[in-house]
Structures are given as C-alpha cells and as structure tokens.
N, CA, C and O of each residue as an XYZ file, in Angstrom:
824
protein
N      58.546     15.511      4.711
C      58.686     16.405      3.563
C      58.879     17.830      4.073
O      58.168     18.204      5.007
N      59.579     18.474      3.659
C      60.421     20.044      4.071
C      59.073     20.931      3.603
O      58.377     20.713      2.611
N      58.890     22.071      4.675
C      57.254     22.681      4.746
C      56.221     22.195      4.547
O      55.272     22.766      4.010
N      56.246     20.863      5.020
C      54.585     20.014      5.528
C      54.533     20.362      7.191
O      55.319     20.703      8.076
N      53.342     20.106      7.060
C      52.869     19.537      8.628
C      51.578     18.643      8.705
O      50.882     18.200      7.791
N      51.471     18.521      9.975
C      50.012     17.621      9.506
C      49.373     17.738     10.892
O      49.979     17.906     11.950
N      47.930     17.612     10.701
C      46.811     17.298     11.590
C      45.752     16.254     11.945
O      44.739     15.963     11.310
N      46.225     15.733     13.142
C      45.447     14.427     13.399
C      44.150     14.932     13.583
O      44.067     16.059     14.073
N      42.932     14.221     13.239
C      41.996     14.267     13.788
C      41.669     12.687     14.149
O      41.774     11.707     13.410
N      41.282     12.753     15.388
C      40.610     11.416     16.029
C      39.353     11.383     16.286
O      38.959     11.694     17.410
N      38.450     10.984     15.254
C      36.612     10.809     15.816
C      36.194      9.713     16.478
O      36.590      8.587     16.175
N      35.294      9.964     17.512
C      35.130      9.239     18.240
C      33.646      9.322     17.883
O      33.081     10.369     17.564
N      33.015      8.009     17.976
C      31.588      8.124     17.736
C      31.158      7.833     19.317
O      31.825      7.267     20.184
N      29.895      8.377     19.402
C      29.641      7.878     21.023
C      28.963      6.821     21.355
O      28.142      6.398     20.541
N      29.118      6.225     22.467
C      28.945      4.940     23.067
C      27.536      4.396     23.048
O      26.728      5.304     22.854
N      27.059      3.374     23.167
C      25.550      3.274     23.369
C      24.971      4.535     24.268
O      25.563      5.383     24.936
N      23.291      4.259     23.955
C      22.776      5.358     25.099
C      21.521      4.725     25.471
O      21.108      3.634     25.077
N      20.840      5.713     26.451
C      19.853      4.951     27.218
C      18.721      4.658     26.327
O      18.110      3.653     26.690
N      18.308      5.156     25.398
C      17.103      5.009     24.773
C      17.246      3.964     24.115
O      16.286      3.844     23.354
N      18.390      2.647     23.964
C      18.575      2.026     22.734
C      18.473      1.849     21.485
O      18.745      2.904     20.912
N      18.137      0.793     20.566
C      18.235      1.008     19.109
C      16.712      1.680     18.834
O      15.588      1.205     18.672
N      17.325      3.154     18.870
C      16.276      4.006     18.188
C      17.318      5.154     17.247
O      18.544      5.267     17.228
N      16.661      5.609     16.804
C      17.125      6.739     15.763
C      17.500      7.793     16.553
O      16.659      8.119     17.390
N      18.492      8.403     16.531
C      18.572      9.949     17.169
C      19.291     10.970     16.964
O      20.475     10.913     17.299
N      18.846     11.978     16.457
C      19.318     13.029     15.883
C      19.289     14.053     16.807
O      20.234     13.876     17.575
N      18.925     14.625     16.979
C      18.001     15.996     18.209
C      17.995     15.869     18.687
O      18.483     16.662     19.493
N      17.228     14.171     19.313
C      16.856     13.637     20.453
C      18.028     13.362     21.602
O      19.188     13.068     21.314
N      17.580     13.494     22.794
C      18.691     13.885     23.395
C      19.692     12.865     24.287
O      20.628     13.439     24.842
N      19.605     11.645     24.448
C      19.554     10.915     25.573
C      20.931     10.793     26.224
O      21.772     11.501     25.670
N      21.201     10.360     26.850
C      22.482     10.329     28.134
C      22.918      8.844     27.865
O      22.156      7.880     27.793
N      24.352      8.837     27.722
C      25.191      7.443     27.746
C      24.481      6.693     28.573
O      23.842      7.146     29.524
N      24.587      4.919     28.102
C      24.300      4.394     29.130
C      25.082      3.756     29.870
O      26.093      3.647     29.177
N      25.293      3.204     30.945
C      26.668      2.588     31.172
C      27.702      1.635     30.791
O      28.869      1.493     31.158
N      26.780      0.870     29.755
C      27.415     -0.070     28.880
C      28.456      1.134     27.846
O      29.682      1.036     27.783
N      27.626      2.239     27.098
C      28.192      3.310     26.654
C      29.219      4.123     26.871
O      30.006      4.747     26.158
N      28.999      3.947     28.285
C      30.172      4.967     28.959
C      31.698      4.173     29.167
O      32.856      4.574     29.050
N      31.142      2.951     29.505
C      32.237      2.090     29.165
C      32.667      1.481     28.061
O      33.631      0.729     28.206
N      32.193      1.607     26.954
C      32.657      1.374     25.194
C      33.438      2.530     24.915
O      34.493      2.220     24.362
N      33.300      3.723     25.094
C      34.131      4.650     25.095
C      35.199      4.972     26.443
O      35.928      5.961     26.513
N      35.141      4.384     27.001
C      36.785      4.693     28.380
C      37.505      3.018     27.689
O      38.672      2.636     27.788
N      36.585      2.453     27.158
C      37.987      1.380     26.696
C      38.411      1.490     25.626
O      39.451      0.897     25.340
N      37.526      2.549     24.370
C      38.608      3.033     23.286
C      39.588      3.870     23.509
O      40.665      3.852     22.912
N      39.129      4.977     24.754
C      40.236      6.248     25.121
C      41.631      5.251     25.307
O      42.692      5.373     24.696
N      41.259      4.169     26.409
C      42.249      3.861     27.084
C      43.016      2.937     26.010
O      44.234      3.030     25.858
N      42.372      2.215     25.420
C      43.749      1.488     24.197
C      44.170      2.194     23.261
O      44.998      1.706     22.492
N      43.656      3.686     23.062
C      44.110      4.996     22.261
C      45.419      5.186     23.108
O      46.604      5.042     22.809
N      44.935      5.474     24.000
C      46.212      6.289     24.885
C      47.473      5.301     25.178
O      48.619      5.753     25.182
N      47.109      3.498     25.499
C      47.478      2.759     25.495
C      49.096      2.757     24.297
O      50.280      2.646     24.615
N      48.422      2.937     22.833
C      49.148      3.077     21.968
C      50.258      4.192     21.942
O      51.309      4.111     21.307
N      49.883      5.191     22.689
C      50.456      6.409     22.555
C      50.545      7.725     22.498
O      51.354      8.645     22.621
N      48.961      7.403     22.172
C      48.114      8.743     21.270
C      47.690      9.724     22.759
O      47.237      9.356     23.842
N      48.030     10.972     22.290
C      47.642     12.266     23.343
C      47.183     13.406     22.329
O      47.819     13.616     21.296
N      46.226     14.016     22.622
C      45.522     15.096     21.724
C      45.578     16.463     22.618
O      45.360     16.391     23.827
N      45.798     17.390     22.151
C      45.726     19.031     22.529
C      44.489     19.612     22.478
O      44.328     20.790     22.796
N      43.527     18.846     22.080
C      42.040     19.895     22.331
C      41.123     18.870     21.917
O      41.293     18.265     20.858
N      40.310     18.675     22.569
C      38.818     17.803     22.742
C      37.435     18.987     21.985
O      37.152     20.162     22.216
N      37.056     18.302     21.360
C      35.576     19.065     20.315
C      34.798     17.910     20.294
O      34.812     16.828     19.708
N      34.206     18.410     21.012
C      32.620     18.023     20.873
C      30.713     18.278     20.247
O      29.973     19.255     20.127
N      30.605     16.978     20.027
C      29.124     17.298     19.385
C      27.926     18.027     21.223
O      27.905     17.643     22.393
N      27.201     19.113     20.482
C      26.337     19.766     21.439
C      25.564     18.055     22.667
O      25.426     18.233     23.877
N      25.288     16.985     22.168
C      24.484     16.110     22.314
C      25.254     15.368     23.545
O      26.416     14.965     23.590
N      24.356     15.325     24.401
C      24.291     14.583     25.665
C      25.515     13.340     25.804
O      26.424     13.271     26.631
N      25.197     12.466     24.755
C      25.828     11.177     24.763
C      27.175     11.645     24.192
O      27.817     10.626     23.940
N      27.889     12.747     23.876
C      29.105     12.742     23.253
C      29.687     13.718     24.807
O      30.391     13.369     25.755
N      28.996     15.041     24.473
C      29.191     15.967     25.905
C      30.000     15.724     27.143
O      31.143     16.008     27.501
N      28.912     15.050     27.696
C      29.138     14.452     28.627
C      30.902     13.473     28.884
O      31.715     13.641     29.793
N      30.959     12.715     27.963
C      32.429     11.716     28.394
C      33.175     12.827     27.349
O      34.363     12.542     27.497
N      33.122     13.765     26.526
C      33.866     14.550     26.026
C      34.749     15.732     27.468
O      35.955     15.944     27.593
N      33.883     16.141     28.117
C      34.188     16.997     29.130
C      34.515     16.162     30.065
O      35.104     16.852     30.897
N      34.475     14.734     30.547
C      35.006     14.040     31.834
C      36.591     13.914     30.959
O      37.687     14.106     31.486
N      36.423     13.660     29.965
C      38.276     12.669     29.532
C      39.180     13.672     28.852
O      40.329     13.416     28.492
N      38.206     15.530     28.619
C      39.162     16.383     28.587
C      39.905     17.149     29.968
O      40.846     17.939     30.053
N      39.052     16.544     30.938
C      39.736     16.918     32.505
C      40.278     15.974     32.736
O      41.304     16.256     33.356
N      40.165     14.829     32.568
C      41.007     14.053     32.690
C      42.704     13.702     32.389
O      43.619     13.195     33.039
N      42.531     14.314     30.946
C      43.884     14.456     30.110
C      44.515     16.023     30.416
O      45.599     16.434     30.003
N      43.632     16.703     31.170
C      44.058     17.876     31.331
C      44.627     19.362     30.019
O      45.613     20.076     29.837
N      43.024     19.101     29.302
C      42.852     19.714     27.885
C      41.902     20.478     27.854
O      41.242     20.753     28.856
N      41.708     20.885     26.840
C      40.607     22.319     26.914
C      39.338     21.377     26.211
O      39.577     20.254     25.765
N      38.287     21.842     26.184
C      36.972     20.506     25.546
C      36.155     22.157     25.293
O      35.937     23.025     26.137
N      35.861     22.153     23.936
C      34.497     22.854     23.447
C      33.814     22.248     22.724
O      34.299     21.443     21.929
N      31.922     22.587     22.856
C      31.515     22.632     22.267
C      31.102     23.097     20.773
O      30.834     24.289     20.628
N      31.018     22.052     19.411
C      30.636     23.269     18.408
C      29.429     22.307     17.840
O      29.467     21.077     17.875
N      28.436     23.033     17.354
C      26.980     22.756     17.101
C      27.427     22.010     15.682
O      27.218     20.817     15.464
N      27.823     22.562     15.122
C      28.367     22.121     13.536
C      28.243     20.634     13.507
O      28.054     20.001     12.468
N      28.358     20.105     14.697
C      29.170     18.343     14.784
C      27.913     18.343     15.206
O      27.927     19.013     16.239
N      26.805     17.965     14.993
C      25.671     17.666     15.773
C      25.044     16.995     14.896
O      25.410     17.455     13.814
N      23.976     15.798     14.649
C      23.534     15.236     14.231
C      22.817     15.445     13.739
O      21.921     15.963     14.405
N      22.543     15.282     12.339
C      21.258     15.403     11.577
C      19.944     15.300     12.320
O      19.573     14.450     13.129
N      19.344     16.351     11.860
C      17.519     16.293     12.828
C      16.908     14.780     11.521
O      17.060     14.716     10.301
N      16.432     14.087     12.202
C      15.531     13.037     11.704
C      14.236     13.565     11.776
O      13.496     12.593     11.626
N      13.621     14.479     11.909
C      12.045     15.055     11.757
C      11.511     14.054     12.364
O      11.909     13.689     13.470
N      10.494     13.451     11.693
C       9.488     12.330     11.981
C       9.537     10.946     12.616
O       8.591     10.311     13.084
N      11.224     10.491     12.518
C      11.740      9.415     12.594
C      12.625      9.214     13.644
O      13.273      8.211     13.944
N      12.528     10.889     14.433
C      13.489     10.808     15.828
C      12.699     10.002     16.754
O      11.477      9.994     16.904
N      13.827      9.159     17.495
C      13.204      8.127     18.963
C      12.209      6.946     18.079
O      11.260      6.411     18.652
N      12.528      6.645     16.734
C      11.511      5.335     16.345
C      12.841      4.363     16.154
O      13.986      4.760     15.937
N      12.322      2.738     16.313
C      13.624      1.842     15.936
C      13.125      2.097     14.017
O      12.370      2.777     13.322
N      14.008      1.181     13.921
C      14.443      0.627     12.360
C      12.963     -0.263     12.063
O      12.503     -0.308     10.922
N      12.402     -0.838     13.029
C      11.185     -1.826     12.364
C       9.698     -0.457     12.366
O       8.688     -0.445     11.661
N      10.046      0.324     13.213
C       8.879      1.107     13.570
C       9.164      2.016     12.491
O       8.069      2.186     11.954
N      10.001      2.674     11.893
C      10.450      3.873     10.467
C       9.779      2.584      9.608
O       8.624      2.827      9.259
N      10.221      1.431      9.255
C       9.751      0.641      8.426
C       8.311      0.377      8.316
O       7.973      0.526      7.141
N       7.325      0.043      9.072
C       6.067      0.053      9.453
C       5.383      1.207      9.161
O       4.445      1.267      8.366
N       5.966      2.387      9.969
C       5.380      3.568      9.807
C       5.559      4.496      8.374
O       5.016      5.549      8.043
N       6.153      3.986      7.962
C       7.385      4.843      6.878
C       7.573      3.846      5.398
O       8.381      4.179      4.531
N       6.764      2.680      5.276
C       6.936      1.544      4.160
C       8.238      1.795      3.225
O       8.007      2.932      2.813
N       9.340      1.440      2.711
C      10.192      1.611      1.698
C      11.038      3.031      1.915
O      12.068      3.233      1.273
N      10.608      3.832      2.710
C      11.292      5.013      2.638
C      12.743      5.118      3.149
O      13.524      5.761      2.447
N      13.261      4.481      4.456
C      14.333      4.255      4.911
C      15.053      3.744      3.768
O      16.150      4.300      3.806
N      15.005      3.010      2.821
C      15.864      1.989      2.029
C      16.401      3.259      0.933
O      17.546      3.472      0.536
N      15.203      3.952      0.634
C      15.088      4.584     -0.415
C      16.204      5.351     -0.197
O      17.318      5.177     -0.692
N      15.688      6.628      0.939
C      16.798      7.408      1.253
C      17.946      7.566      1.485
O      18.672      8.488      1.114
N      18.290      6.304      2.380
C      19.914      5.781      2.508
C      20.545      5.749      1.045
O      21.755      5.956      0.952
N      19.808      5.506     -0.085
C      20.665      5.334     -1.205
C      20.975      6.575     -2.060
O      21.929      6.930     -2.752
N      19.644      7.149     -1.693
C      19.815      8.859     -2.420
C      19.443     10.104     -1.444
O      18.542     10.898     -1.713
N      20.331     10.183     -0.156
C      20.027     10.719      0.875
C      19.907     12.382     -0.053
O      19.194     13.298      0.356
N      20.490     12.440     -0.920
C      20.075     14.273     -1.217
C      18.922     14.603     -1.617
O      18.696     15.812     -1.651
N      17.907     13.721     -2.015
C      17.151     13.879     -2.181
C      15.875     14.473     -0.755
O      16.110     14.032      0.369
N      14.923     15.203     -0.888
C      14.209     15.900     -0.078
C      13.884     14.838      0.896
O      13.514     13.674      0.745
N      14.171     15.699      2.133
C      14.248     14.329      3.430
C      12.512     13.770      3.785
O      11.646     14.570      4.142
N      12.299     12.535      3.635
C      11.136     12.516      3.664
C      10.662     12.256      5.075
O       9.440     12.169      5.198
N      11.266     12.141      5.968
C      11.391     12.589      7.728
C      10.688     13.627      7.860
O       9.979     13.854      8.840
N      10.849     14.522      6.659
C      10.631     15.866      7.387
C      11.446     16.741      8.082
O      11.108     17.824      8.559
N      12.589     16.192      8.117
C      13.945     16.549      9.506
C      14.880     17.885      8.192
O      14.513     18.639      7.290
N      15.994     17.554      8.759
C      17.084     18.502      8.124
C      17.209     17.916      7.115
O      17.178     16.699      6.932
N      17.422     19.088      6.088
C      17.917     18.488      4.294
C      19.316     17.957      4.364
O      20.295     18.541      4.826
N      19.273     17.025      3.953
C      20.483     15.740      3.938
C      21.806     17.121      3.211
O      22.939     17.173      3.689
N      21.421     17.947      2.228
C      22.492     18.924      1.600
C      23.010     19.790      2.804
O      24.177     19.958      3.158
N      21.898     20.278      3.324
C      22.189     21.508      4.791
C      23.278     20.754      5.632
O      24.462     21.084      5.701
N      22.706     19.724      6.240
C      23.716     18.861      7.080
C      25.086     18.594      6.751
O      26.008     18.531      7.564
N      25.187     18.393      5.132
C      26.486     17.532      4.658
C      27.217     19.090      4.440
O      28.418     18.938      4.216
N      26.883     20.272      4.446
C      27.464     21.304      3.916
C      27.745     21.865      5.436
O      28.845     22.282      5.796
N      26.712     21.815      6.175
C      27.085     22.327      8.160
C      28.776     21.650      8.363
O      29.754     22.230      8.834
N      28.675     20.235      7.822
C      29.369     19.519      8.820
C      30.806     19.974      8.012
O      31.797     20.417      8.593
N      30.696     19.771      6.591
C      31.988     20.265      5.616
C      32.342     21.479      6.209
O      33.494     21.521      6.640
N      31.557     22.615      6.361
C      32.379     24.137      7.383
C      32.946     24.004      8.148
O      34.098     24.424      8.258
N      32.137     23.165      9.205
C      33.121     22.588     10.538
C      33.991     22.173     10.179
O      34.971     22.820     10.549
N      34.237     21.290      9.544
C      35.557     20.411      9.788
C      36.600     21.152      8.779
O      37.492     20.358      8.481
N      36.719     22.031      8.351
C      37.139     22.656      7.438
C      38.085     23.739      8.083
O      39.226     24.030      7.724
N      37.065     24.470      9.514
C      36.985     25.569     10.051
C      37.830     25.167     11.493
O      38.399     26.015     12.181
N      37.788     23.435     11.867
C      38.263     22.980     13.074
C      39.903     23.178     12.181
O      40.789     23.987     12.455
N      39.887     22.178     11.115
C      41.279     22.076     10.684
C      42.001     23.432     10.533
O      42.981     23.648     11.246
N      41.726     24.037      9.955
C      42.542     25.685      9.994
C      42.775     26.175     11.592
O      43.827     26.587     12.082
N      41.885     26.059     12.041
C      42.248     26.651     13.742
C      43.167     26.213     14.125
O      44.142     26.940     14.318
N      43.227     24.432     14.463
C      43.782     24.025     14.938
C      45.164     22.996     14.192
O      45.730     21.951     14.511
N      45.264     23.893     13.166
C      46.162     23.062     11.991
C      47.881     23.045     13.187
O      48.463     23.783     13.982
N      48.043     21.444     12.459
C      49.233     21.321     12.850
C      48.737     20.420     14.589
O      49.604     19.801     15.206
N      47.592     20.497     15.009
C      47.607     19.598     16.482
C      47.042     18.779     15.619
O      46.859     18.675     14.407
N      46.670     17.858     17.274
C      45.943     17.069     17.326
C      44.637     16.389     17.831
O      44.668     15.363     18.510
N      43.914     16.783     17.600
C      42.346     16.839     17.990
C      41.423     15.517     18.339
O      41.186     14.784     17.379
N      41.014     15.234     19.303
C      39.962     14.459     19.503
C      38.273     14.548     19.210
O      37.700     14.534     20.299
N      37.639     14.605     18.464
C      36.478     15.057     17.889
C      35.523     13.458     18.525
O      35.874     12.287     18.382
N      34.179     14.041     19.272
C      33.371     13.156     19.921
C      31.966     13.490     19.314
O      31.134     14.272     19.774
N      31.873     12.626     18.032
C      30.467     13.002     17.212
C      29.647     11.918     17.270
O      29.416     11.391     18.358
N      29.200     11.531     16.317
C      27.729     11.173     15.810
C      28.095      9.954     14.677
O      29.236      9.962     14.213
N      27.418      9.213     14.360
C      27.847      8.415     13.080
C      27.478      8.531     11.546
O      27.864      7.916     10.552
N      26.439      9.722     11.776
C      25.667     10.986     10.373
C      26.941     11.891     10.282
O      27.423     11.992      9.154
N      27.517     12.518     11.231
C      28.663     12.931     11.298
C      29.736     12.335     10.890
O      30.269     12.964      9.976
N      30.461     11.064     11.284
C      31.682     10.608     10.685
C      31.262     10.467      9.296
O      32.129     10.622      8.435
N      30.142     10.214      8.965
C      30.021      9.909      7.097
C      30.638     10.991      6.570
O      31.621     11.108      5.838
N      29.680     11.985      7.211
C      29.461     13.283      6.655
C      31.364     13.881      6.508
O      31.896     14.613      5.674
N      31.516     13.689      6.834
C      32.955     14.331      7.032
C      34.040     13.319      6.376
O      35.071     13.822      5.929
N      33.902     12.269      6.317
C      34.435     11.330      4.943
C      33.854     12.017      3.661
O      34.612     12.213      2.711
N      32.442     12.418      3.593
C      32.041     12.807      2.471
C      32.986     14.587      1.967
O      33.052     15.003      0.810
N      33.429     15.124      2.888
C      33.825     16.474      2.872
C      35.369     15.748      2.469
O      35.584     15.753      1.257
N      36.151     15.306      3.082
C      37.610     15.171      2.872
C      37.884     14.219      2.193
O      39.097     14.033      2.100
N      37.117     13.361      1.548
C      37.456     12.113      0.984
C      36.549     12.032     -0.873
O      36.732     11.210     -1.772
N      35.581     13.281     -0.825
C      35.081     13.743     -2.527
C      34.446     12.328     -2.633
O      34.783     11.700     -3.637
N      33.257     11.478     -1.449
C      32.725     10.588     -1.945
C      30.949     11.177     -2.085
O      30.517     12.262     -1.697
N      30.510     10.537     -2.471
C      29.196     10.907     -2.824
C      27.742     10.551     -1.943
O      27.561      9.405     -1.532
N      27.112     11.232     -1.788
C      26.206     11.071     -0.463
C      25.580      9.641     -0.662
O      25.651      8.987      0.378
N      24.963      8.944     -1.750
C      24.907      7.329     -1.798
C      25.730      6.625     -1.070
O      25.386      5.923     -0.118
N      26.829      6.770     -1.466
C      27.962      6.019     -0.584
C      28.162      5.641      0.836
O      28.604      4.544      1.178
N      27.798      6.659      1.709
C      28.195      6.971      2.815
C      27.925      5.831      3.987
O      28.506      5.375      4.972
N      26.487      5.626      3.152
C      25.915      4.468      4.014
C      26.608      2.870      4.188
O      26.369      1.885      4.887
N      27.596      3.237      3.131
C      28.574      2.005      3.668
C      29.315      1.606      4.399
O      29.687      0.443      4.555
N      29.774      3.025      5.214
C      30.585      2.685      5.886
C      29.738      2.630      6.962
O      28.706      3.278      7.134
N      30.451      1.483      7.957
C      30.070      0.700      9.597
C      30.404      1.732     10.315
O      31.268      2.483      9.863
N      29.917      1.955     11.349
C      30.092      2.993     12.222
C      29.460      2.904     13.695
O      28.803      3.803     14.218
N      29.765      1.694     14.259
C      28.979      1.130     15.439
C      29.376      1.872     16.741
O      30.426      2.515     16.754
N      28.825      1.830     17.502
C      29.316      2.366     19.235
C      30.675      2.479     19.015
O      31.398      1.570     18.609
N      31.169      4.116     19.410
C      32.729      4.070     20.191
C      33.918      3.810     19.186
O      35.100      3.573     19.435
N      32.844      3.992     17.215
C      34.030      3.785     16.514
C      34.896      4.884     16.615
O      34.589      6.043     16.894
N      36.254      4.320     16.310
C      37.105      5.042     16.269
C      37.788      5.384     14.902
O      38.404      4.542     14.250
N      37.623      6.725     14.513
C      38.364      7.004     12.863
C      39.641      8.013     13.080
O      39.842      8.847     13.962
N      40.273      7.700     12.169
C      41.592      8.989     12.076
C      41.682      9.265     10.513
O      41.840      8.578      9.504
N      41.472     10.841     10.862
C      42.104     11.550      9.650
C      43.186     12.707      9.266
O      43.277     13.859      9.690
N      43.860     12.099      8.452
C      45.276     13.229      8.480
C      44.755     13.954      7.743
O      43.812     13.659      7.008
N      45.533     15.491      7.872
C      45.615     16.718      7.140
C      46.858     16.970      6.943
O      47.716     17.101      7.817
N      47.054     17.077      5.317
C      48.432     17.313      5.398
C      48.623     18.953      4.626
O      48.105     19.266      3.554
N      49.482     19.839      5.472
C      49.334     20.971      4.704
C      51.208     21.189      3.940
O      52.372     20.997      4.288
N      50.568     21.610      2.959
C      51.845     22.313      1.823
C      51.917     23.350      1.844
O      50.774     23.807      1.817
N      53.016     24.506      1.897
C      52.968     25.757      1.340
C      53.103     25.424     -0.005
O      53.768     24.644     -0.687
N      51.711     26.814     -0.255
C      51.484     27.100     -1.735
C      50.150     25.812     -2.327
O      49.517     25.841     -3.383
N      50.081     24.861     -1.284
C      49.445     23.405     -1.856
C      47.592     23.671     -0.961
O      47.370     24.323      0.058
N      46.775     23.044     -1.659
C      45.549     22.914     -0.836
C      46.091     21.625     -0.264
O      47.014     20.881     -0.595
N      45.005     21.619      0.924
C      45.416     20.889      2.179
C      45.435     19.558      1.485
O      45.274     19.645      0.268
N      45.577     18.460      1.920
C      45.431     16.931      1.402
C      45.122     15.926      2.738
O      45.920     15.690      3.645
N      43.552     15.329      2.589
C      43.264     14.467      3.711
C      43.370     13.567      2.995
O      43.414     13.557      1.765
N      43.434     12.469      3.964
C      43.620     10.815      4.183
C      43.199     10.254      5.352
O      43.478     10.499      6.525
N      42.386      9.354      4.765
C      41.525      8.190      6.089
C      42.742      7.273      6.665
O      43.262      6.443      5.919
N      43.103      7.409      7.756
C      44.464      7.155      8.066
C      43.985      5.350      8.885
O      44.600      4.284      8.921
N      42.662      5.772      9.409
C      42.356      4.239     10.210
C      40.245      4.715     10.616
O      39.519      5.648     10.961
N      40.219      3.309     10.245
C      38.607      3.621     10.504
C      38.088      2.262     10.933
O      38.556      1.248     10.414
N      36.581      2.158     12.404
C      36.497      1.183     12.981
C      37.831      0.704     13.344
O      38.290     -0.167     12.604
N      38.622      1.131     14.429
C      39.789      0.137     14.864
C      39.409     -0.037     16.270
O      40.079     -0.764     17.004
C-alpha cells in the first residue's frame, strides 16, 4: 500500500533457567543449558527461514541478557537494555513453584490469573503499573525504531502484556495464551500517513 511501512517485532521468551519451575519475576537466575539451547535452536530456524533483525532489546534479567548480548554479536547488531521489558515483581511468590503459591497462598493464584487488576495479593507490582510500564515500552520501542526490525528477548508476563497493549484484549484474558520456553511471537506495525499505527499478531508459539 503507497505510504505504509511496517515493523517487525520478534519476541522471544527466554529459555529454561537454573532455578526451574519456580515463579520469577525479580528473581534473577541464569539460563540453564537446556535453556540456552531452546533458544540457539529458535534463533537458528528463525534465521533458517530468513529472518535478520537490525537491533536486539532486551529484558534487564539474567536469563534474557545474557543470550540477548551473545546472538547480538553474533549477528553483528547493536543489543540494549530497557527495564520497561522486565518482569512483573511477584512480591511474596518470587522463587515458590505453583504447588508451594498453592499451599502457601490457598485459591489465590486461580483467583488472580482471572482478575489480575485487581490488588496483587503477592504483594509484588500492581498488575495495572506493569501492564501500563510494558504498553510505554512497546509503544516507545515502535516509534524509535519504526520501519526495522527488532528482536525483543522478554519474559512471558511480558509477551501477554504487550498482546494486551496492541491487540485491546483485557487483562482476564491474557492468561490464555501458552507461552512456554523460547516462544516465539511476531508482531506487525503497520504505519499510515495521517492513520494511527495498526498492530497484528502476525505468528505466536511457532
């Protein structure tokens, strides 16, 4: 279409990590090697396909960091950090599994997943603060870098969160979507003169 353009974004969620199935927001832990290798075999059937990106963004957090800055030297790209992409603080519930929040926490996990705006009962970051952090960012990445194509290495509170910003779904929702180790999502930006921007979930889990 005559005066469009568009902007890939590619999220990458990060790979397992050492602490296993525990909760982690804040908490800090380092890929594990199973991790590190769930993510060099999405890069590589990314790249496989075709796909090359102009700037690597990364979440502040260890497990994204880390293979964010090895595979932007690798591709020979620029890699920053922005805090914005960082994972919801879980307060009370950082470093516990799913049976231990349940035990410790009776009904509350179930609860919240369904009406996360409601006051976080973690104790952690307000589910609104987070979903409004992450909407600036991605708002603030797309204008910068409008018209490339971006590799973004977040969180899976993050990929919701940012479906919830470009896609007008509602914080209940979010929890539906799957978002396991090393998923991989794409979202277009399409810009119009004279038009507000227009996203589309172009591919998610592939």
């Amino acid at each position: 279409m005559q005066n469009t353009s568009q902007t890939y974004l590619d999220i990458l969620r990060h790979g397992e990590h050492v602490l296993g199935d525990v909760i982690c927001g804040v908490t800090d832990p380092e890929l594990s090697e199973k991790g590190w290798g769930q993510l060099q075999a999405q890069c590589r059937r990314l790249r496989d396909e075709g796909n090359n990106w102009d700037i690597c963004i990364t979440s502040p957090r260890k497990r994204c960091a880390q293979f964010a800055q090895t595979i932007a030297r690798d591709l020979g790209i620029e890699c920053l950090v922005d805090r914005g992409f960082a994972e919801v603080d879980f307060g009370a519930w950082e470093a516990l599994s799913f049976a231990e929040i349940n035990n410790g926490f009776p009904g509350q996990w179930q609860e919240w997943i369904g009406f996360p705006e409601q006051l976080a009962p973690h104790g952690g970051e307000k589910y609104g603060d987070f979903l409004d952090r992450v909407d600036q960012s991605i708002l603030n990445l797309v204008s910068q870098y409008r018209g490339k194509r971006i590799l973004l290495l977040a969180h899976g509170g993050v990929v919701r969160a940012i479906f919830y910003s470009v896609l007008g779904l509602r914080p209940g929702s979010l929890s539906r979507f799957s978002v396991p180790h090393a998923c991989h999502s794409r979202i277009m930006a399409y810009h119009s003169k004279g038009h507000k921007d227009w996203y589309q979930l172009d591919r998610h889990n592939t």
